[in-house]
Residue frames relative to the residue before (quaternion, step in Angstrom):
aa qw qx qy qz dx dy dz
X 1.0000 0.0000 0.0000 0.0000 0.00 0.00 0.00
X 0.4563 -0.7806 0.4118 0.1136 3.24 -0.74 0.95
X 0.4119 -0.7718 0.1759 0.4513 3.86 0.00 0.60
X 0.4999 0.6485 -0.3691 0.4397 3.31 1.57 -0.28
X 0.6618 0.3837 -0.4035 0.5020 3.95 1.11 -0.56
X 0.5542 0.5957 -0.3750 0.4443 4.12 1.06 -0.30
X 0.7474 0.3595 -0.3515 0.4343 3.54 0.70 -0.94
X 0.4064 0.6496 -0.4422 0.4662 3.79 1.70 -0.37
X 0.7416 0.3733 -0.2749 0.4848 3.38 0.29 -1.09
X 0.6274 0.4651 -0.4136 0.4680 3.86 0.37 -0.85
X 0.6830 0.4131 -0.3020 0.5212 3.98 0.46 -1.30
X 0.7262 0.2601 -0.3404 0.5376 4.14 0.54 0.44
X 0.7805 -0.3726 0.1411 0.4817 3.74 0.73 1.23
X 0.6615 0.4242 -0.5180 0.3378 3.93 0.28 -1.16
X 0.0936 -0.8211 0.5323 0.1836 3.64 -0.06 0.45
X 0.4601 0.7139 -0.3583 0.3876 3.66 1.42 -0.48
X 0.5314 0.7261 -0.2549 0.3541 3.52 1.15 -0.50
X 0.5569 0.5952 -0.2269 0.5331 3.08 1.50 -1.52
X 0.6270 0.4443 -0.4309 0.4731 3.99 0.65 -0.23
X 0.5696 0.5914 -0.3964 0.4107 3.88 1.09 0.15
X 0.7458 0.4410 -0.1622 0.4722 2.88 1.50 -0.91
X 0.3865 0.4497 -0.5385 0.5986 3.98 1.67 -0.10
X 0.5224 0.7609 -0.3752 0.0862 4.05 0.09 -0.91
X 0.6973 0.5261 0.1936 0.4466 2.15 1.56 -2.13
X 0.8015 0.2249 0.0340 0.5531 3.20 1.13 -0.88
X 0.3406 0.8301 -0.3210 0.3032 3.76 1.24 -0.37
X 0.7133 0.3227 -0.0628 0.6190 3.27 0.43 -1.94
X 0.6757 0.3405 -0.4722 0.4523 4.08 0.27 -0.65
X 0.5221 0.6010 -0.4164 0.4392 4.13 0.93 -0.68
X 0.7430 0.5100 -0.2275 0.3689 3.60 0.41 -1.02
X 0.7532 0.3787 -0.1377 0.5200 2.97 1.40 -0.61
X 0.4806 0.4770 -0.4500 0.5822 3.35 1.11 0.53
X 0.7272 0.4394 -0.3391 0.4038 3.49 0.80 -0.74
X 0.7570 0.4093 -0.3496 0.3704 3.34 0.67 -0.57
X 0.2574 0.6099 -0.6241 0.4150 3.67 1.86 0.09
X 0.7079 0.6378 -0.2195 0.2097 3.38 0.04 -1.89
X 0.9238 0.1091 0.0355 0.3652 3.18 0.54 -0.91
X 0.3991 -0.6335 0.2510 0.6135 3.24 2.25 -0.26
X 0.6884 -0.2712 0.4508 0.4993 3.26 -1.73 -0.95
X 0.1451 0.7674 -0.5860 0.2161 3.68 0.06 1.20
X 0.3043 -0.7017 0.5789 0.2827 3.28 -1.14 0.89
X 0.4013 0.4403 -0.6849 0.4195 4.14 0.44 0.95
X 0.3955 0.6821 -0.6093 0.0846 3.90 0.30 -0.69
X 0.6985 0.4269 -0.2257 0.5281 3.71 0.64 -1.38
X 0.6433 0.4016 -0.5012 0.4166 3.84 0.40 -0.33
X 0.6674 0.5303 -0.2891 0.4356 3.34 0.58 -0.95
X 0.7276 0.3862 -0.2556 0.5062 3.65 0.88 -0.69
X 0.4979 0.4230 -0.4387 0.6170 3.61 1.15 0.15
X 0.6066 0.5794 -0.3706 0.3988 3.78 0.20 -0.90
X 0.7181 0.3957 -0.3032 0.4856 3.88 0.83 -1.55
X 0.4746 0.7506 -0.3392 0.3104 3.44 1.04 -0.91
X 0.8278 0.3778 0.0430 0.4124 3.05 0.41 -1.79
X 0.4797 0.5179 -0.3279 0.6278 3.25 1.60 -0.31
X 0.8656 0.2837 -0.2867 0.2968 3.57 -0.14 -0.57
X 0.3451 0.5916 -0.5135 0.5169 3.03 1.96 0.17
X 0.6080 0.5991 -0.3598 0.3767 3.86 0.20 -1.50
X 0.8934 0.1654 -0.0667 0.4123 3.15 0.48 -1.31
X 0.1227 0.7870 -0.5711 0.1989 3.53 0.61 1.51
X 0.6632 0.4990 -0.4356 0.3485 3.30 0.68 -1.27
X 0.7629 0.4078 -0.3398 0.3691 3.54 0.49 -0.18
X 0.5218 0.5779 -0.4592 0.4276 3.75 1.02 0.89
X 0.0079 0.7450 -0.6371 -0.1975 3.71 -0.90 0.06
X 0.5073 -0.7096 0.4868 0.0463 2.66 -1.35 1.91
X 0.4550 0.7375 -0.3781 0.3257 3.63 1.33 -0.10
């Protein structure tokens, strides 16, 4: 499944989906942050923080 057919499904209620997409993208996220900022123990707040933001702010993406 492609992520554009997951956030379709997440942006029409199945929110459970959205765990396909931390799956996917977690472990590369973490590692961009900790380039960024070093071996910091915010790495996981900050990567829980983007997470959850971009869940929040779906309704304003088009998966199309």
């Amino acid at each position: 499944m492609t992520d554009e057919e997951i956030i379709k499904l997440v942006m029409n209620g199945d929110g459970e989906k959205y765990g396909e997409i931390i799956s996917r993208y977690e472990k590369r996220l973490r590692g961009f942050v900790k380039k960024i900022i070093g071996n910091n123990l915010e790495v996981d707040d900050i990567v829980e923080d983007s997470l959850i933001s971009a869940y929040i702010n779906l309704n304003g993406c088009n998966p199309n």
